[in-house]
N, C-alpha and C positions, 0 to 999 in steps of 0.2 A: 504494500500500500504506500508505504514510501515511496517507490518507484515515479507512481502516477499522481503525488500532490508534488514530486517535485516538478513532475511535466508539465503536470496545470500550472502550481506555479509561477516556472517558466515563459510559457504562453500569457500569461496574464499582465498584460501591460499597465491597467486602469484599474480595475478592484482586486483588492488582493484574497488572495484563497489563502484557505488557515483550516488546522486541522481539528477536527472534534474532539475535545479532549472528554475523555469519561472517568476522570478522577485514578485513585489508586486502587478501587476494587473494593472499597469498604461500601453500606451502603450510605452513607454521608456523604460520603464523596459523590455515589452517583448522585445522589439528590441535587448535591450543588449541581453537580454540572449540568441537570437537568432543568433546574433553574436558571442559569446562565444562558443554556442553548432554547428556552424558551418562545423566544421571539422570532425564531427560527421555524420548530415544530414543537409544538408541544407536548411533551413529555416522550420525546424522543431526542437523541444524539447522534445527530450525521456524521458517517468517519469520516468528510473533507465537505467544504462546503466557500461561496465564493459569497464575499459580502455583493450588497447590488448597491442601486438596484436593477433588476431582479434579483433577489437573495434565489438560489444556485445551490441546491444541497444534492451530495453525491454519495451513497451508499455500497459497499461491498462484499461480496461474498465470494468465498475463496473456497474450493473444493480440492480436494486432494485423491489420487487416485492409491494412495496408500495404506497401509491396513492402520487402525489406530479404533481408536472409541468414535463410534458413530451413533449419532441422536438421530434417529429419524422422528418426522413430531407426533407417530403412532406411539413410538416408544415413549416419547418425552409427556405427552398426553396420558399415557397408560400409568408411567410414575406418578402423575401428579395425582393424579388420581385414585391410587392405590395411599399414600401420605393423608387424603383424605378421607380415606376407606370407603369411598364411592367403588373400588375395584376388589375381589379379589385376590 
């Protein structure tokens, strides 16, 4: 993701692009920064986003064809659900 705010970046002569910062992982932190990115979307945090106007928000998702832990939102659905004892 670095790669492509440094590109925008780059490219961006007039408004400058700046990166979503989502705190240290505490939820405090996401609060702030969810307060902060506010005005932007609310109650979400854009991974890069370009001031305007048009405010300019860009989002990422990165897939990996690698073995590792995989969430699909069946699974992630089926835990949350199971935590609430709606599951089995």
């Amino acid at each position: 993701m670095n790669a492509i705010f440094v590109a925008l970046r780059s490219a961006s002569a007039t408004n400058p692009v700046r990166l979503g910062d989502k705190g240290n992982g505490t939820p405090e932190s996401k609060a702030e920064a969810k307060r902060r990115h506010a005005h932007l979307n609310d109650g979400h945090i854009p991974d890069i986003y370009r001031t305007g106007p048009p405010h300019i928000l860009y989002e990422w998702k990165c897939y990996t064809p690698f073995k590792g832990k995989c969430y699909t939102p069946w699974v992630t659905a089926r835990r949350a659900a199971r935590r609430r004892g709606l599951h089995d």
